[in-house]
N, CA, C and O of each residue as an XYZ file, in Angstrom:
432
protein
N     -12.803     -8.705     15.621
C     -12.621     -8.755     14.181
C     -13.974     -8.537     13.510
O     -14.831     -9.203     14.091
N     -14.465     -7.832     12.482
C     -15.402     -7.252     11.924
C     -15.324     -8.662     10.534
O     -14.431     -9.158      9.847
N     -16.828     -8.851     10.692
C     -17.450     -9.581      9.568
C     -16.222     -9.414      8.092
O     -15.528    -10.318      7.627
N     -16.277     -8.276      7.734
C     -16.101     -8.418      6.478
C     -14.264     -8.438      6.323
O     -13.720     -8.741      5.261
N     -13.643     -8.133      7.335
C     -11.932     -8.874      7.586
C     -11.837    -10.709      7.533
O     -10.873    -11.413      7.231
N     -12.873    -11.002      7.843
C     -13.327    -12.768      7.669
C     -13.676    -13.025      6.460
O     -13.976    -14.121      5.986
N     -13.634    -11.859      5.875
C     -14.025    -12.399      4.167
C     -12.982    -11.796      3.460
O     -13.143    -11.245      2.371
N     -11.804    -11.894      4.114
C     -10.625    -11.708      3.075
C      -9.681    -12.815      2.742
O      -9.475    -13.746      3.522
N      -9.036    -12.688      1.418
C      -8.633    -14.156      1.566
C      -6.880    -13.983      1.547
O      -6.146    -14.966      1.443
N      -6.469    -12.861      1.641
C      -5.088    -12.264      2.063
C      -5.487    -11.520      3.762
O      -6.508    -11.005      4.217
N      -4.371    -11.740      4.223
C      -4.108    -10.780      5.660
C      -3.043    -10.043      4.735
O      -2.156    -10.187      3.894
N      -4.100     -8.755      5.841
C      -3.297     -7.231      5.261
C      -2.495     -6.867      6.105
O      -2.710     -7.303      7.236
N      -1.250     -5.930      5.913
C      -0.223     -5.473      6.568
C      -0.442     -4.279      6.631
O      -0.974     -3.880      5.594
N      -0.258     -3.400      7.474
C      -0.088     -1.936      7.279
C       0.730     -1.480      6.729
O       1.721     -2.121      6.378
N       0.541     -0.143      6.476
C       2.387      0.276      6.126
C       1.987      1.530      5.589
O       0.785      1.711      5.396
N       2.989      2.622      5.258
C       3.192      3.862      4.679
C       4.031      4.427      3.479
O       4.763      5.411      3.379
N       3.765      3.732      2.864
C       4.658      3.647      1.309
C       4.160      4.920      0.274
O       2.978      5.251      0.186
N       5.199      5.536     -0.446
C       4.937      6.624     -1.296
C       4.944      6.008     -2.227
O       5.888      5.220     -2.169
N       4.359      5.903     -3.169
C       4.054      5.582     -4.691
C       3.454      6.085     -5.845
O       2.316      6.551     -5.784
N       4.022      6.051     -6.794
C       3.426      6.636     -8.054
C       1.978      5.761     -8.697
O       1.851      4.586     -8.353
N       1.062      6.307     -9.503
C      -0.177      5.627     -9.827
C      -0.565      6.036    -11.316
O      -1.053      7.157    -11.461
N      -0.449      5.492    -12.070
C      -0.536      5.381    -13.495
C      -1.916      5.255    -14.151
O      -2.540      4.483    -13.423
N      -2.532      5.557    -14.957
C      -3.939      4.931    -15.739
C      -3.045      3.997    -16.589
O      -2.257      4.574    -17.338
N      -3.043      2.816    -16.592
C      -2.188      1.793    -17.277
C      -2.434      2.068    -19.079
O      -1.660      1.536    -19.874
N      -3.488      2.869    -19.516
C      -3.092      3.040    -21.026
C      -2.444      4.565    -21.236
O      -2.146      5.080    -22.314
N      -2.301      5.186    -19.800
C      -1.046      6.413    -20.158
C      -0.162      6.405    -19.019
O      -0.286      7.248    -18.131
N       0.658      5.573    -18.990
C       1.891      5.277    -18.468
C       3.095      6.714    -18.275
O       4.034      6.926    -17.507
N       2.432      7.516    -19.464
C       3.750      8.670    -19.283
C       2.974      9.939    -18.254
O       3.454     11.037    -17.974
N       1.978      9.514    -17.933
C       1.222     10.534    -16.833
C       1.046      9.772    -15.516
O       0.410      8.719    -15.483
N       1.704     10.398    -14.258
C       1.962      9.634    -12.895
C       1.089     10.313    -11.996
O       0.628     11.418    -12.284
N       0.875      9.830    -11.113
C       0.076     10.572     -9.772
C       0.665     10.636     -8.614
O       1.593      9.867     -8.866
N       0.831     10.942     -7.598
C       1.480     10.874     -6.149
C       0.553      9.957     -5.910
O      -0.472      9.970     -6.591
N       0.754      8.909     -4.816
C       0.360      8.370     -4.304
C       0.181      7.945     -2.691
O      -0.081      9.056     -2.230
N       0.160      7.048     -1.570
C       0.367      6.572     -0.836
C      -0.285      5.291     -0.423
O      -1.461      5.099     -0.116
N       0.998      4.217     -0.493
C      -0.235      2.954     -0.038
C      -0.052      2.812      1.708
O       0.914      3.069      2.427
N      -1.498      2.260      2.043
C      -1.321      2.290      3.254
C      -1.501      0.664      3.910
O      -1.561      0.475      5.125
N      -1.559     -0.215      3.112
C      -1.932     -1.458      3.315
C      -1.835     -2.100      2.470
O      -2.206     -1.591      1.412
N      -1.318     -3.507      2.401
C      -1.128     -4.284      1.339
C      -1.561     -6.218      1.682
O      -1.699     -6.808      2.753
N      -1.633     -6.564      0.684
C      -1.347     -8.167      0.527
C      -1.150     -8.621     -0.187
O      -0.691     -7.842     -1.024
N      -1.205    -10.209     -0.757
C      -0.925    -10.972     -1.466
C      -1.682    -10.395     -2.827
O      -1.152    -10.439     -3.937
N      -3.486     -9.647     -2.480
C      -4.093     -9.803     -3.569
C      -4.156     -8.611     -4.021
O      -4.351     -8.406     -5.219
N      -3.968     -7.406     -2.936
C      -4.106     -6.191     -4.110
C      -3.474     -4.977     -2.410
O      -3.174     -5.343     -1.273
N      -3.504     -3.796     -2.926
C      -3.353     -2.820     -1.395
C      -4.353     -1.625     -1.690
O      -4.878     -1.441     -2.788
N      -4.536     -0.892     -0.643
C      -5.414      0.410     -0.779
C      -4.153      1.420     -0.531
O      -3.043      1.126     -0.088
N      -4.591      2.554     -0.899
C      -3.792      3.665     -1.469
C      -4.557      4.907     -1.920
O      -5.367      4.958     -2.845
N      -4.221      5.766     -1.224
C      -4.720      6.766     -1.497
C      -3.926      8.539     -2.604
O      -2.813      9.064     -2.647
N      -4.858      8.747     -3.067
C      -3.769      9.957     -4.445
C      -5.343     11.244     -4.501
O      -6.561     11.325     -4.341
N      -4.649     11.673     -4.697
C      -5.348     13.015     -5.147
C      -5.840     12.749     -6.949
O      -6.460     13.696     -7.433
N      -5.631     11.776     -7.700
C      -6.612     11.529     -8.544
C      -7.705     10.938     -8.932
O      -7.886      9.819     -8.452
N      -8.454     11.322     -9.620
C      -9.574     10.198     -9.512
C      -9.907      9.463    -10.564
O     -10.235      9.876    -11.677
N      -9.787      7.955    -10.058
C     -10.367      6.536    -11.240
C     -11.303      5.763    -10.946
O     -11.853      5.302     -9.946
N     -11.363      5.724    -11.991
C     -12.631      4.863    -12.109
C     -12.606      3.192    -11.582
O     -11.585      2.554    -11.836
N     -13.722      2.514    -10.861
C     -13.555      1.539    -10.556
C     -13.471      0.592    -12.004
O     -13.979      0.991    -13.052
N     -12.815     -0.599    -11.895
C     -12.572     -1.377    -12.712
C     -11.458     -0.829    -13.673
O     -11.009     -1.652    -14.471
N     -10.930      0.492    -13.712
C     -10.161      0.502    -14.643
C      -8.877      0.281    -14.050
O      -8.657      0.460    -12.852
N      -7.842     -0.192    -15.067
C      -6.330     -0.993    -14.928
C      -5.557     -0.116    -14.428
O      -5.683      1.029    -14.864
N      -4.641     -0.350    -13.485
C      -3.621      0.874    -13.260
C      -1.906     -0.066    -12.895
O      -1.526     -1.230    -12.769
N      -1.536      0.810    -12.866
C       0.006      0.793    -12.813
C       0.116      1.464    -11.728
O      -0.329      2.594    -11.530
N       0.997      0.468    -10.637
C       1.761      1.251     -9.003
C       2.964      0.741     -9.238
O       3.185     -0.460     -9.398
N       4.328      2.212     -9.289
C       5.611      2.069     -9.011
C       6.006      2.668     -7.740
O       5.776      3.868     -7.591
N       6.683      1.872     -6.605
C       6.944      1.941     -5.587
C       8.342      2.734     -5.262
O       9.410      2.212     -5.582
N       8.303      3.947     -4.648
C       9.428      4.957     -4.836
C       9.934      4.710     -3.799
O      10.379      5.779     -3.381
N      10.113      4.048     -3.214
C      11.379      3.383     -2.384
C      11.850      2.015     -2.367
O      12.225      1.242     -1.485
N      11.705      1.960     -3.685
C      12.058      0.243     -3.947
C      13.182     -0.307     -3.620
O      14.276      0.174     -3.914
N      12.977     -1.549     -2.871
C      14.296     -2.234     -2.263
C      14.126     -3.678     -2.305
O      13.629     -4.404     -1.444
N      14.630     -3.992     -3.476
C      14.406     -5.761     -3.464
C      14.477     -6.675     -2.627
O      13.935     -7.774     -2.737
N      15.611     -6.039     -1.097
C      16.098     -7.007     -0.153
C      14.775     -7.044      0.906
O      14.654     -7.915      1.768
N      13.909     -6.066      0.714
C      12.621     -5.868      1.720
C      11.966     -7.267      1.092
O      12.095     -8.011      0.120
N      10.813     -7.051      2.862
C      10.020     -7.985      2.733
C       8.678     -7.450      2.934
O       8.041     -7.946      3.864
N       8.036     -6.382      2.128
C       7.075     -5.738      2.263
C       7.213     -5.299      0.787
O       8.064     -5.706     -0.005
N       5.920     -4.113      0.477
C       5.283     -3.694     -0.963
C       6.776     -2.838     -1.567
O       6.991     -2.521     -2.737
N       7.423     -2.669     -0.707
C       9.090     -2.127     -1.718
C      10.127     -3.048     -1.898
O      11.286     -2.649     -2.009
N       9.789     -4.441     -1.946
C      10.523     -5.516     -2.378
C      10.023     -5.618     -3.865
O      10.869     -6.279     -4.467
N       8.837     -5.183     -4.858
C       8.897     -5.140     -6.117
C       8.579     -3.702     -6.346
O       7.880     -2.972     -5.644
N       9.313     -3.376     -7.624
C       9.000     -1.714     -8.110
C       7.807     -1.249     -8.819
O       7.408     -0.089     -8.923
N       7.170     -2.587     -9.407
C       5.853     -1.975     -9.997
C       5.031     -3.290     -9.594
O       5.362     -4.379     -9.124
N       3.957     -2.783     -9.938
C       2.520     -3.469     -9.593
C       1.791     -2.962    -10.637
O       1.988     -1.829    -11.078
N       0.572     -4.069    -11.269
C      -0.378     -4.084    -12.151
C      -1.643     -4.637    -11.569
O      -1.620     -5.857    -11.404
N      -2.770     -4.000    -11.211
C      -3.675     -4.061    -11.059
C      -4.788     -3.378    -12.098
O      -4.747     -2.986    -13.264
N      -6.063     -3.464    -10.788
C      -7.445     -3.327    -11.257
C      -8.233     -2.168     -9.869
O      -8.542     -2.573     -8.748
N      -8.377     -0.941    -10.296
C      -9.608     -0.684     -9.086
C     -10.202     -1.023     -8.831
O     -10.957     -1.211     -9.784
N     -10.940     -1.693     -7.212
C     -11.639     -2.646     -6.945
C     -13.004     -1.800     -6.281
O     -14.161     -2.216     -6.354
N     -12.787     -1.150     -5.946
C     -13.148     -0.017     -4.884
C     -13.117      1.717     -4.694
O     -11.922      2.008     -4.750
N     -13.621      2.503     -4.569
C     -12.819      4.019     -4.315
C     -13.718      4.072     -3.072
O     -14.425      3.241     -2.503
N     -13.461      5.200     -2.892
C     -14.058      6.557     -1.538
C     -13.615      7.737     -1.680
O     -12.439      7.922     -1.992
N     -14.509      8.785     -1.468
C     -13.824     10.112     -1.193
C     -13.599     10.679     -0.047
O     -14.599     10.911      0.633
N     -12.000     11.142      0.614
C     -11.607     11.120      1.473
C     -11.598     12.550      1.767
O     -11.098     12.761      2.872
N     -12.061     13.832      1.026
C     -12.069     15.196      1.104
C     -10.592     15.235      1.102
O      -9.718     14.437      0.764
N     -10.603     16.416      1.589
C      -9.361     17.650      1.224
C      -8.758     17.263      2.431
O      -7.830     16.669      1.884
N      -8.434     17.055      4.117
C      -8.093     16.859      4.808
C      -6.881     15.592      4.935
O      -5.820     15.567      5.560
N      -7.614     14.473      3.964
C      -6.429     13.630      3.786
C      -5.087     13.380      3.918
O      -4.872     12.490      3.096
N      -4.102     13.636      4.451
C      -2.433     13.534      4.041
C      -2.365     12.936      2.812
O      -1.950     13.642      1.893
N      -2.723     11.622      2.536
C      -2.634     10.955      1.123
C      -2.977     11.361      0.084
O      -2.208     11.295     -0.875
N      -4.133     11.858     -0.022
C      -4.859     12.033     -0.885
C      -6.598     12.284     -1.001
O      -7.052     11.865      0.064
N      -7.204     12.560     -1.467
C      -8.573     12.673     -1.418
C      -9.536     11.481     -1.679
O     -10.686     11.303     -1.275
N      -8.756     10.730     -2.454
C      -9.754      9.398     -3.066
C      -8.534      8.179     -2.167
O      -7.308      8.224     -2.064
N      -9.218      7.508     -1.816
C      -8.712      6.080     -1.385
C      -9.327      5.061     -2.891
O     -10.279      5.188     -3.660
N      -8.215      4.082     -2.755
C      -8.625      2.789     -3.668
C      -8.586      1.687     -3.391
O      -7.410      1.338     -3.295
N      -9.531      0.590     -3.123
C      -8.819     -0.393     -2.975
C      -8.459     -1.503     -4.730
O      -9.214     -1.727     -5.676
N      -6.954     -1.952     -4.470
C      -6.428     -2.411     -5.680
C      -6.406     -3.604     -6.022
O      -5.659     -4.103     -5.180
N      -6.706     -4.357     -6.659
C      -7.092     -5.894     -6.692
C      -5.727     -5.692     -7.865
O      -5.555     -4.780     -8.674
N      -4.833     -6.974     -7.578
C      -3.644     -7.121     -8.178
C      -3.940     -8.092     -9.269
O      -4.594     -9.089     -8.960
N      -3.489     -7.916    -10.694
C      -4.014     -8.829    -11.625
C      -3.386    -10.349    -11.421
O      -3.927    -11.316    -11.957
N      -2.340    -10.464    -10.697
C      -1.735    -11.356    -10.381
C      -1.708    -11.696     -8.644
O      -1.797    -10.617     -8.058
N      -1.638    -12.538     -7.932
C      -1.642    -12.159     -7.021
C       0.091    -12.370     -6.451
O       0.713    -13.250     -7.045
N       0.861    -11.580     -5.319
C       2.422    -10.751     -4.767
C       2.296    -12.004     -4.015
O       1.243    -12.641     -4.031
N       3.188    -12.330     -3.447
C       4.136    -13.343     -2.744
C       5.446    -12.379     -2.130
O       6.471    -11.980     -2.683
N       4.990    -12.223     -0.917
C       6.208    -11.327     -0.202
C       7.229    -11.634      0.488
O       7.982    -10.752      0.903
């Protein structure tokens, strides 16, 4: 286990979820997405757009299924960029990774 997995205060899950990604003050403009990991406090996800750290975003989960017990048991999410990287052109997901700090923290 690497130092900085000891400094998390959610355990992360993997996973492969398609999702949409919003700038939370233009809601009517979406992004493709993909999250690839999640927890209680936020997930990383990667899109072919690029934001800025700290700014607010909106994740709606396109295979939403309330009866799940993973990130498609709720349809949207409100966060904060916590993090980016640039992942180049090679990506499947996307070019920029994020990690998402949830303004609230998920209970799954």
């Amino acid at each position: 286990m690497s130092p900085y997995s000891e400094q998390r205060k959610y355990i992360r899950v993997e996973c492969n979820n398609p999702a949409y990604v919003y700038r939370y003050e233009d809601q009517g403009l979406y992004y493709n997405a993909s999250m690839y990991n999640y927890s209680s406090g936020g997930n990383y996800l990667a899109s072919d757009e690029k934001m800025d750290i700290g700014q607010q975003v909106y994740i709606r989960i396109k295979n939403y299924d309330q009866a799940s017990k993973g990130p498609e048991k709720y349809e949207n999410y409100t966060g904060y960029v916590k993090w980016s990287t640039e992942l180049g052109t090679s990506h499947p997901g996307g070019r920029y990774g994020y990690g998402i700090e949830y303004a609230e923290p998920i209970y799954y």
